[in-house]
PyMOL commands that place a pseudoatom at each C-alpha (Angstrom):
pseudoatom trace, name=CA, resn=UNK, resi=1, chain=A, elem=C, hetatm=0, pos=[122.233, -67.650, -12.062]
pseudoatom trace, name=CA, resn=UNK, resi=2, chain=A, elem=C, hetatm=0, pos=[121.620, -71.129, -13.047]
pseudoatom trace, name=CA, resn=UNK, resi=3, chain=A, elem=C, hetatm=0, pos=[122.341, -73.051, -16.054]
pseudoatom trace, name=CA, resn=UNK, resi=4, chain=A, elem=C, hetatm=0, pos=[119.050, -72.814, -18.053]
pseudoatom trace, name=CA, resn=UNK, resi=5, chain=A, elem=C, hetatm=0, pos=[118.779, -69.042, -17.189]
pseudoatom trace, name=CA, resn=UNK, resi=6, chain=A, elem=C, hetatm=0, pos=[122.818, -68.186, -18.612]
pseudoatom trace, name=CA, resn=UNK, resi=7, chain=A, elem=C, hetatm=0, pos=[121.774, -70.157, -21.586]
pseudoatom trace, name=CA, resn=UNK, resi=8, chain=A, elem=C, hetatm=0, pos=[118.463, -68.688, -22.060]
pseudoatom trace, name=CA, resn=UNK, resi=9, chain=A, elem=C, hetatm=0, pos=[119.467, -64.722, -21.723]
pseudoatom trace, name=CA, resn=UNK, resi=10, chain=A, elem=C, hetatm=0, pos=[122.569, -65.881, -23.775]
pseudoatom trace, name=CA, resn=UNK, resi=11, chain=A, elem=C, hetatm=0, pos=[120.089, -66.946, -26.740]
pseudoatom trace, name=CA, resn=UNK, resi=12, chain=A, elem=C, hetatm=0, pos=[118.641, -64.090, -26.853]
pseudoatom trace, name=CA, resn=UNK, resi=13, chain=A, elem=C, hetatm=0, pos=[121.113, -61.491, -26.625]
pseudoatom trace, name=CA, resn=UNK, resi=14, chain=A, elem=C, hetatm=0, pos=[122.049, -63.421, -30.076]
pseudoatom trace, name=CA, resn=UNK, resi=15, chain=A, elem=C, hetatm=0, pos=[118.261, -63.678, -31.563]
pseudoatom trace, name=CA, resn=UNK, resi=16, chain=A, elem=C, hetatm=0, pos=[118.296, -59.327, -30.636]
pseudoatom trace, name=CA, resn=UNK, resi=17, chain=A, elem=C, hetatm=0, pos=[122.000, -59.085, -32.744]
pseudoatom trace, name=CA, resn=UNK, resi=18, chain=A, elem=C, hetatm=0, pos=[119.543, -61.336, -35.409]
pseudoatom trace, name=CA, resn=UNK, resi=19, chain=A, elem=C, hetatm=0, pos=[122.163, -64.546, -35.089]
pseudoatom trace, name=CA, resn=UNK, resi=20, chain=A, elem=C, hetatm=0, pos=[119.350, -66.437, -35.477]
pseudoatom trace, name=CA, resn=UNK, resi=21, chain=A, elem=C, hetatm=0, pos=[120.882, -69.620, -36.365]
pseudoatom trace, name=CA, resn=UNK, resi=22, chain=A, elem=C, hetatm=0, pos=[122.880, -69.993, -33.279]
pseudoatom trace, name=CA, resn=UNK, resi=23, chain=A, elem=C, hetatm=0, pos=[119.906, -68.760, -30.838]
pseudoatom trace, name=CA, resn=UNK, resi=24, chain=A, elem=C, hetatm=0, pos=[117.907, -71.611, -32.127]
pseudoatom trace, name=CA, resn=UNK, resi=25, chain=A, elem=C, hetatm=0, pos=[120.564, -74.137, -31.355]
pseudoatom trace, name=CA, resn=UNK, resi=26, chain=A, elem=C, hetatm=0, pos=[120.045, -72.355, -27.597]
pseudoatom trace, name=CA, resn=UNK, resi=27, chain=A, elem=C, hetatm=0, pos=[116.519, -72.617, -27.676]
pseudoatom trace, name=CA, resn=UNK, resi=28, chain=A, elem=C, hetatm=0, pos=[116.339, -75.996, -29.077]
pseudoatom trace, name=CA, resn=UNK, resi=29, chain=A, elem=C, hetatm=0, pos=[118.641, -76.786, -26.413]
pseudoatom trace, name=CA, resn=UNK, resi=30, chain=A, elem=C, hetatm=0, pos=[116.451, -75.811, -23.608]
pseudoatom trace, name=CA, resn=UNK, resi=31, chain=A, elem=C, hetatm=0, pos=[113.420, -76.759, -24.437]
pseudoatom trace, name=CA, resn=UNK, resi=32, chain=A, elem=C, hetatm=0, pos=[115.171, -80.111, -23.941]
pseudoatom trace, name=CA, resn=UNK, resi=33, chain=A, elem=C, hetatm=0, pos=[115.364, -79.240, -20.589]
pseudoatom trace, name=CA, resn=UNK, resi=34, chain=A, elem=C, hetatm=0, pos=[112.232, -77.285, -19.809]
pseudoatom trace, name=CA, resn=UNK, resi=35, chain=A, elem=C, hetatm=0, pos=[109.676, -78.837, -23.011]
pseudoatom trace, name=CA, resn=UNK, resi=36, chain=A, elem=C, hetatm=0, pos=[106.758, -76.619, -21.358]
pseudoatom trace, name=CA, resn=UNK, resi=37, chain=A, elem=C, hetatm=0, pos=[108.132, -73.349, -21.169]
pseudoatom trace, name=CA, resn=UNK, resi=38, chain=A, elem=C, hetatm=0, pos=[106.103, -71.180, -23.429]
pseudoatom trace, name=CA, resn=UNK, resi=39, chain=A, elem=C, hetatm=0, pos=[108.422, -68.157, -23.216]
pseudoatom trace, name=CA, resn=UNK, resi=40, chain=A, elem=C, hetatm=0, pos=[111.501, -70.273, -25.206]
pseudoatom trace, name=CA, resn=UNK, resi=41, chain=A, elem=C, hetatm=0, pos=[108.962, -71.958, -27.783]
pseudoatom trace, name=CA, resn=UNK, resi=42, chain=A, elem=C, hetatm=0, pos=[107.591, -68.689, -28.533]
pseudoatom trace, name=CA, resn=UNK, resi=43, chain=A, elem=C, hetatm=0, pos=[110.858, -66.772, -29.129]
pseudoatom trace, name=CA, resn=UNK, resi=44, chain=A, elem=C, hetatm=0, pos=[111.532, -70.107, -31.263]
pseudoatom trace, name=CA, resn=UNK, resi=45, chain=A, elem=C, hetatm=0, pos=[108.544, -70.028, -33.186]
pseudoatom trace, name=CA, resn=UNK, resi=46, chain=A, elem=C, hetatm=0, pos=[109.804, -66.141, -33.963]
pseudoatom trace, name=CA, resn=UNK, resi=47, chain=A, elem=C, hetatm=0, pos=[112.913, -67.398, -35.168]
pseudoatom trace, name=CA, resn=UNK, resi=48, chain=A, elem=C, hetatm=0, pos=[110.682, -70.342, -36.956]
pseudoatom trace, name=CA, resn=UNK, resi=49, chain=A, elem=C, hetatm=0, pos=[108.893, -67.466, -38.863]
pseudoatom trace, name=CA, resn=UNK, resi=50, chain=A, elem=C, hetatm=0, pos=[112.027, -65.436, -39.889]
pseudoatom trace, name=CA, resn=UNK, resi=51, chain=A, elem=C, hetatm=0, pos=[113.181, -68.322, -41.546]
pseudoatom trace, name=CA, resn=UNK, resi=52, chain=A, elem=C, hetatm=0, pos=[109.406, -68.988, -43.117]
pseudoatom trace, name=CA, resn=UNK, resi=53, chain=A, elem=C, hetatm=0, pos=[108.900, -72.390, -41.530]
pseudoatom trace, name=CA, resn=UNK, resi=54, chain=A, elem=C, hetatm=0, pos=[105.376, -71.773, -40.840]
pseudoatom trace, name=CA, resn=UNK, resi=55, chain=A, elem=C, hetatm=0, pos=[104.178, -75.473, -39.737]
pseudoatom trace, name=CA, resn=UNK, resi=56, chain=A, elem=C, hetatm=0, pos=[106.791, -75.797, -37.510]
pseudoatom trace, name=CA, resn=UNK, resi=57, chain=A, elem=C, hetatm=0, pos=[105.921, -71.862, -36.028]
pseudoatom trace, name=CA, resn=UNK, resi=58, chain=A, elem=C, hetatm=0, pos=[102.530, -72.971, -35.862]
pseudoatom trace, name=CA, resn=UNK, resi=59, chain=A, elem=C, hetatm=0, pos=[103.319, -76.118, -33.874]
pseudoatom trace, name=CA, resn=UNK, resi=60, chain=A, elem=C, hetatm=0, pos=[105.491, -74.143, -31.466]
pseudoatom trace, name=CA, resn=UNK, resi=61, chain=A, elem=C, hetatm=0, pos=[102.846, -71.472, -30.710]
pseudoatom trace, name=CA, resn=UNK, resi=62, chain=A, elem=C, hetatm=0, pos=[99.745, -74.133, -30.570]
pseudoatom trace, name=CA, resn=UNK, resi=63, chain=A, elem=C, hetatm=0, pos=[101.790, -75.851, -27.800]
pseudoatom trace, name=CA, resn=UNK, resi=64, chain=A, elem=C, hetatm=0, pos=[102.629, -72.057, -25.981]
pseudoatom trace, name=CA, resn=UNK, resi=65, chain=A, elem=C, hetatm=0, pos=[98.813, -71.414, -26.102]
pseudoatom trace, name=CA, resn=UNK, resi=66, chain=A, elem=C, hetatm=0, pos=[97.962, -75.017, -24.515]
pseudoatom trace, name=CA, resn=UNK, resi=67, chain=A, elem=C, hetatm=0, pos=[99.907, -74.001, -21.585]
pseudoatom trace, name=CA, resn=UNK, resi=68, chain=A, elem=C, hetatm=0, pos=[99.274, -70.335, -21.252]
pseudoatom trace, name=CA, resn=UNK, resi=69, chain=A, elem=C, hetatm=0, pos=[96.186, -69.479, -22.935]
pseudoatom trace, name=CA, resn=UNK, resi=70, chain=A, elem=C, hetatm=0, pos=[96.608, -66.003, -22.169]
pseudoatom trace, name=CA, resn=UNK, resi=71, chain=A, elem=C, hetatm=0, pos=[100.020, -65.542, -23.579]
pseudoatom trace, name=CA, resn=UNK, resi=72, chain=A, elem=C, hetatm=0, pos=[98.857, -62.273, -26.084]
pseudoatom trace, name=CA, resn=UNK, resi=73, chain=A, elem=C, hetatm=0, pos=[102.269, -62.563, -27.956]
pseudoatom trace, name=CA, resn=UNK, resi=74, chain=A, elem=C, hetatm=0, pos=[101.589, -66.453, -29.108]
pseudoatom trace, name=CA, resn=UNK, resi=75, chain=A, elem=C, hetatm=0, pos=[98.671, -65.431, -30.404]
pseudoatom trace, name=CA, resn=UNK, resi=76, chain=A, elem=C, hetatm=0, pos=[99.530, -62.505, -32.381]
pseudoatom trace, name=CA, resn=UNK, resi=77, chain=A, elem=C, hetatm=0, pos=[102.538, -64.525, -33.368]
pseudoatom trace, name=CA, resn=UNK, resi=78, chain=A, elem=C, hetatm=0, pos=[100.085, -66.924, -34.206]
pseudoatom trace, name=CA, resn=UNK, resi=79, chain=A, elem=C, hetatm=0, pos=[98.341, -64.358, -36.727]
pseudoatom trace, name=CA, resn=UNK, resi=80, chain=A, elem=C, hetatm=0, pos=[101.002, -63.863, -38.342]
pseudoatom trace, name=CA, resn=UNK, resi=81, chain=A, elem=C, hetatm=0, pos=[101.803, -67.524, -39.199]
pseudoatom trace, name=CA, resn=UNK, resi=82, chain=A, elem=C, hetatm=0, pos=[98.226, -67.979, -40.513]
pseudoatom trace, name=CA, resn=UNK, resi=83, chain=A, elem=C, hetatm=0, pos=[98.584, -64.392, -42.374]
pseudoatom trace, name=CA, resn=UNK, resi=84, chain=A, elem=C, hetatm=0, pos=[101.717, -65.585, -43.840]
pseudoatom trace, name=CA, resn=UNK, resi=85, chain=A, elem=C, hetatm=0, pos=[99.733, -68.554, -44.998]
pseudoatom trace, name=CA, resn=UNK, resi=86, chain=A, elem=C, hetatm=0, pos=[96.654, -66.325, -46.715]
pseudoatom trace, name=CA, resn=UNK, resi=87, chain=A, elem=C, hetatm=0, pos=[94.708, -67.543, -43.723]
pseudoatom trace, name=CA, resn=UNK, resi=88, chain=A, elem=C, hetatm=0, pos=[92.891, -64.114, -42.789]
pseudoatom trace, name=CA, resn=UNK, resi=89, chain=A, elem=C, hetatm=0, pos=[90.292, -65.369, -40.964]
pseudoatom trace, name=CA, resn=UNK, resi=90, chain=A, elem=C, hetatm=0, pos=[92.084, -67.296, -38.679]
pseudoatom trace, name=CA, resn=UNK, resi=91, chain=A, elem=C, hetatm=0, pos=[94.734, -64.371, -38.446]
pseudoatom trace, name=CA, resn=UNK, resi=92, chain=A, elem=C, hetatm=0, pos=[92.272, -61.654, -37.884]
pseudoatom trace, name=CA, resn=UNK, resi=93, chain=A, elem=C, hetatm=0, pos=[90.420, -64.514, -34.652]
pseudoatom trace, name=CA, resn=UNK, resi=94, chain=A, elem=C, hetatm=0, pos=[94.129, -64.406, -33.291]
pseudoatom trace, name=CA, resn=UNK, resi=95, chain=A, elem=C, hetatm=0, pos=[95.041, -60.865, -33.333]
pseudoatom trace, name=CA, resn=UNK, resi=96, chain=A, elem=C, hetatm=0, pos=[91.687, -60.124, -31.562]
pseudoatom trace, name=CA, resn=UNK, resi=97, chain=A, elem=C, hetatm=0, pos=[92.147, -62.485, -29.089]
pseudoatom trace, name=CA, resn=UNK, resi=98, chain=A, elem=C, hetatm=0, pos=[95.609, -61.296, -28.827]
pseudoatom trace, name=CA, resn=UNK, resi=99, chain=A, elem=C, hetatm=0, pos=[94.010, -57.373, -28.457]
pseudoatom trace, name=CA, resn=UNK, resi=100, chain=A, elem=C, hetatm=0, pos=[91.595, -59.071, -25.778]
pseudoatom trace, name=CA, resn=UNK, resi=101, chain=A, elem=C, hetatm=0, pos=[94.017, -59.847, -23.373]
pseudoatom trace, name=CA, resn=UNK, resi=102, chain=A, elem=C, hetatm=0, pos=[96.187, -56.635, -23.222]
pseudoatom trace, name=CA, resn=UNK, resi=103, chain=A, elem=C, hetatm=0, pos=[95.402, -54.378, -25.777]
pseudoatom trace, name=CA, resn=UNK, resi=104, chain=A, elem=C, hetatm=0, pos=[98.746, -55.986, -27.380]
pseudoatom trace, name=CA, resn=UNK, resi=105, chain=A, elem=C, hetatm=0, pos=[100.018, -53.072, -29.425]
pseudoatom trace, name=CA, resn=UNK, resi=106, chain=A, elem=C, hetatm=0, pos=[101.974, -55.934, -31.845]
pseudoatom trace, name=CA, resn=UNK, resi=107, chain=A, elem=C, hetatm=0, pos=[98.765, -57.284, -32.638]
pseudoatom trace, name=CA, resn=UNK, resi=108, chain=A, elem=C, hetatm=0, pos=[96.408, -53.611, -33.284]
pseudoatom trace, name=CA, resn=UNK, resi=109, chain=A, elem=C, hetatm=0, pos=[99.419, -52.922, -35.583]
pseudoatom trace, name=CA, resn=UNK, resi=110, chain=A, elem=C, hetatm=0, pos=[99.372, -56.632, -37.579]
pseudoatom trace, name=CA, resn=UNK, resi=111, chain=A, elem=C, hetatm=0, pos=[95.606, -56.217, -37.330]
pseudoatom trace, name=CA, resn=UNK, resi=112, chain=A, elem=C, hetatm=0, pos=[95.343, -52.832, -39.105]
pseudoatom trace, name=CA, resn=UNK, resi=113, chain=A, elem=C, hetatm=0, pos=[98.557, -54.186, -41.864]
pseudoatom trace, name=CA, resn=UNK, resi=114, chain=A, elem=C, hetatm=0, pos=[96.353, -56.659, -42.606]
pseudoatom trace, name=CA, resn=UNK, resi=115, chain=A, elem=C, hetatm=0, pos=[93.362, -54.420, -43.162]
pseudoatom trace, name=CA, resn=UNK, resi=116, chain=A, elem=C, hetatm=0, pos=[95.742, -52.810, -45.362]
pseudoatom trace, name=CA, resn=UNK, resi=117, chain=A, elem=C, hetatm=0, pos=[96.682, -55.817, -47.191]
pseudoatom trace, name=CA, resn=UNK, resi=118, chain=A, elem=C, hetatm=0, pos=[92.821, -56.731, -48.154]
pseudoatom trace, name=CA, resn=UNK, resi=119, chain=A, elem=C, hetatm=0, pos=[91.878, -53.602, -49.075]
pseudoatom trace, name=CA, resn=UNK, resi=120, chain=A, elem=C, hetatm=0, pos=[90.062, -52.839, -45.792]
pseudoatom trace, name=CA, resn=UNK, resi=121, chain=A, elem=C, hetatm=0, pos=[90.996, -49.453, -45.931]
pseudoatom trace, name=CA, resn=UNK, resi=122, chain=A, elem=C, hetatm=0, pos=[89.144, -47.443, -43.029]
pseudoatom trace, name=CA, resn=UNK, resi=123, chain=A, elem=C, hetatm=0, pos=[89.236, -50.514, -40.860]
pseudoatom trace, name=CA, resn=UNK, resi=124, chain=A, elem=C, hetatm=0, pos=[92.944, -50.338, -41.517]
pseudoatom trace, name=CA, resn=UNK, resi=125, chain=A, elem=C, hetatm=0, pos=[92.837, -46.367, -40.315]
pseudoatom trace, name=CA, resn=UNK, resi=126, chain=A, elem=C, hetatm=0, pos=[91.055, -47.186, -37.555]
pseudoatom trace, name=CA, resn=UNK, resi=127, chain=A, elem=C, hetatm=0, pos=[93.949, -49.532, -36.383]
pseudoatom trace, name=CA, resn=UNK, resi=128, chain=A, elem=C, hetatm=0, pos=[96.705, -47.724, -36.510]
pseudoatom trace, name=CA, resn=UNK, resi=129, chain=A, elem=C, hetatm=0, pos=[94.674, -44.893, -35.164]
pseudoatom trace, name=CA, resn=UNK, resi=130, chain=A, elem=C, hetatm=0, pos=[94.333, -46.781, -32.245]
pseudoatom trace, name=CA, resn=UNK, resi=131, chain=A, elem=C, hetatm=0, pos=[98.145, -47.946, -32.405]
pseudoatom trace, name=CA, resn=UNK, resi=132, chain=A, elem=C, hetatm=0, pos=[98.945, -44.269, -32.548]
pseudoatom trace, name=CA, resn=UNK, resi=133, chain=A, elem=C, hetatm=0, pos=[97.021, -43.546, -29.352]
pseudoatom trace, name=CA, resn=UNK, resi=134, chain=A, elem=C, hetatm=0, pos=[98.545, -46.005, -26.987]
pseudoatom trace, name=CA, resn=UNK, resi=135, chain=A, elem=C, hetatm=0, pos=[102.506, -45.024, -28.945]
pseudoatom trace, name=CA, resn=UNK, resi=136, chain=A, elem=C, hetatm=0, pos=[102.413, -41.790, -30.289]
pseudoatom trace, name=CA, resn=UNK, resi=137, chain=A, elem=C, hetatm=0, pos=[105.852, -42.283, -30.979]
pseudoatom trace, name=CA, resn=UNK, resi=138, chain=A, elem=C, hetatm=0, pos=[105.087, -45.480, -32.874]
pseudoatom trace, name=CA, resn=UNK, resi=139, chain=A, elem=C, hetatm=0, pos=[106.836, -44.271, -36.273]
pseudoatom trace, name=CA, resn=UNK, resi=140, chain=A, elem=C, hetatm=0, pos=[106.126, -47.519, -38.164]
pseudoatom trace, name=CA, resn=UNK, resi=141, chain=A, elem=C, hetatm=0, pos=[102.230, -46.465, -37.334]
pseudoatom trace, name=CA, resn=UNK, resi=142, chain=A, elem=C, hetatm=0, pos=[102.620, -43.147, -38.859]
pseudoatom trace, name=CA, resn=UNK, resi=143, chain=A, elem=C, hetatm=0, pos=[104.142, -44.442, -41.742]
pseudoatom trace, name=CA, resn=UNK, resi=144, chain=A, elem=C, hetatm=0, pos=[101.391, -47.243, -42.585]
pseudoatom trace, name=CA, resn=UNK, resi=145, chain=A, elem=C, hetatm=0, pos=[98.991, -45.128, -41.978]
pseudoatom trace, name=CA, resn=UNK, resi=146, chain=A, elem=C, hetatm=0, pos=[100.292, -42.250, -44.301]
pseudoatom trace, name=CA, resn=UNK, resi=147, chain=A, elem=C, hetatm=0, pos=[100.484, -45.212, -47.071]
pseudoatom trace, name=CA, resn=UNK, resi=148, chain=A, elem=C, hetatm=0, pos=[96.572, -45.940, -45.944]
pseudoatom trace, name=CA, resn=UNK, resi=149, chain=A, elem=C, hetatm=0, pos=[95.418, -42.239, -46.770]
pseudoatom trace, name=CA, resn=UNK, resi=150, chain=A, elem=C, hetatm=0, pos=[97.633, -42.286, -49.712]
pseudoatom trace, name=CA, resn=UNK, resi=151, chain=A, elem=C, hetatm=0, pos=[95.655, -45.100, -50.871]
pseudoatom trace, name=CA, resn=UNK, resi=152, chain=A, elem=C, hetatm=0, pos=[92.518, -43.357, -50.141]
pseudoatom trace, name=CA, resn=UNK, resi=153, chain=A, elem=C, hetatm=0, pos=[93.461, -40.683, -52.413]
pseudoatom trace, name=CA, resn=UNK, resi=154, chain=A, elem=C, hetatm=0, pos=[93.824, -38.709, -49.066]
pseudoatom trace, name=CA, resn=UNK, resi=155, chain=A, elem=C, hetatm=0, pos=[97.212, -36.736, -49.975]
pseudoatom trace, name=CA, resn=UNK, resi=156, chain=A, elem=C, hetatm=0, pos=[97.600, -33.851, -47.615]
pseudoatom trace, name=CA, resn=UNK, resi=157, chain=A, elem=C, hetatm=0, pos=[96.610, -36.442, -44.988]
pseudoatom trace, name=CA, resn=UNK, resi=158, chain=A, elem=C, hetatm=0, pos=[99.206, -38.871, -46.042]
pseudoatom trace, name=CA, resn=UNK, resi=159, chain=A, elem=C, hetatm=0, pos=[102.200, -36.142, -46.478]
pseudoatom trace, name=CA, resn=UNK, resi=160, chain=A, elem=C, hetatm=0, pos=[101.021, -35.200, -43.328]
pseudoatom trace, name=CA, resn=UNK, resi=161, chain=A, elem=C, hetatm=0, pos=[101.525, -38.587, -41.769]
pseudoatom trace, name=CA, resn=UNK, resi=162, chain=A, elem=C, hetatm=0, pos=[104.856, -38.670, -43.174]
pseudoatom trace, name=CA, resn=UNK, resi=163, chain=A, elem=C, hetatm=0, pos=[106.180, -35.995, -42.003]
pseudoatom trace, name=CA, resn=UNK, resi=164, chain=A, elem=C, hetatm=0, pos=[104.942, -37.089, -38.520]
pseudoatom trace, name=CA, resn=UNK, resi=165, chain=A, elem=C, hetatm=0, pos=[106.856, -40.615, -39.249]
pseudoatom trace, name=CA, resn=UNK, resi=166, chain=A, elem=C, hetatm=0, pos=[110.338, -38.766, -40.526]
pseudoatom trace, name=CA, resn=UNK, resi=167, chain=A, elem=C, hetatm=0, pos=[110.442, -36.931, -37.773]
pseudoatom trace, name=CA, resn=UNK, resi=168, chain=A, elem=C, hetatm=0, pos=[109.285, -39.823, -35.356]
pseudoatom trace, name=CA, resn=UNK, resi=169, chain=A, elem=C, hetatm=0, pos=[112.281, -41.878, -36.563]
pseudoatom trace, name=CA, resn=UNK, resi=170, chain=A, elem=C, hetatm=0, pos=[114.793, -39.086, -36.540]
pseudoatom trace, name=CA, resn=UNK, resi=171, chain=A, elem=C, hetatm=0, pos=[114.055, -38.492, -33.042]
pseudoatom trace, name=CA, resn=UNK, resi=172, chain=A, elem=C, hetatm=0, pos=[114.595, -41.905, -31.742]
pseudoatom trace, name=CA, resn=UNK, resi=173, chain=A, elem=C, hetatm=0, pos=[117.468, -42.863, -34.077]
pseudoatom trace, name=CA, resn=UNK, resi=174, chain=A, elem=C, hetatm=0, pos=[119.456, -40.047, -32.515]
pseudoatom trace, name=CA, resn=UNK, resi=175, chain=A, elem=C, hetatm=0, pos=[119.751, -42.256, -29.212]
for i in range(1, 175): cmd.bond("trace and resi %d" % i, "trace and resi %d" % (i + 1))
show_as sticks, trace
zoom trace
């Protein structure tokens, strides 16, 4: 394995054990070397957005979707940003384009938060329905959408979601 490929899986074994500071010295590092490789500014922009610099995020995924216009993750990544920054229009364009291109599952579930967020209640439901179907063990989905019915004054609904989301996470935390 070459240099740039040590370096790159070494950068994010740290980003997964959340040392982000020291992955983005990687990353920085090789996009030195490779400046057009949209997987690196991507998992930089991520790192860009833990630590709330959204310009420079928003930068890093506007150059990832010049050269790959189909990358789904830089574009939910990039609805994020622009949710971050009370952009909702914007956010909303990018998680749908993101949803276009593979049915990204990141992006149904930011799309139906943010639903949640404005008050778009059924749209939200609808969402995380749809979440639900392609993950049924999606426990974060469960949970939302529990909070969603809750909101709708739906209660047996929501305990009922839940319950589904306890025992969702119990299940997988036991690997």
């Amino acid at each position: 394995m070459d240099y740039f490929n040590k370096e790159a899986l070494k950068a994010v074994e740290l980003h997964k054990k959340n040392k982000l500071s020291e992955a983005k010295i990687i990353y920085l590092n090789l996009i030195k070397i490779s400046p057009n490789n949209s997987q690196i500014l991507r998992l930089l922009s991520s790192i860009e957005i833990s630590f709330e610099n959204y310009d420079v995020a928003l930068d890093l995924l506007d150059k990832c979707i010049k050269i790959d216009n189909n990358d789904s993750e830089a574009y939910s990544n990039r609805g994020i940003v622009f949710f971050k920054k009370k952009d909702i229009k914007k956010a909303k364009r990018d998680y749908f384009k993101s949803i276009e291109i593979n049915n990204n599952t990141n992006a149904l579930f930011n799309l139906a938060n943010l639903y949640k967020e404005i008050d778009e209640l059924e749209e939200s439901e609808k969402y995380f329905n749809k979440v639900i179907s392609i993950n049924s063990n999606n426990y974060k989905a469960f949970h939302n959408l529990a909070v969603v019915k809750n909101l709708q004054g739906k209660i047996k609904e929501s305990i009922n979601y839940f319950d589904k989301a306890i025992k969702i996470n119990k299940y997988s935390e036991s690997y």
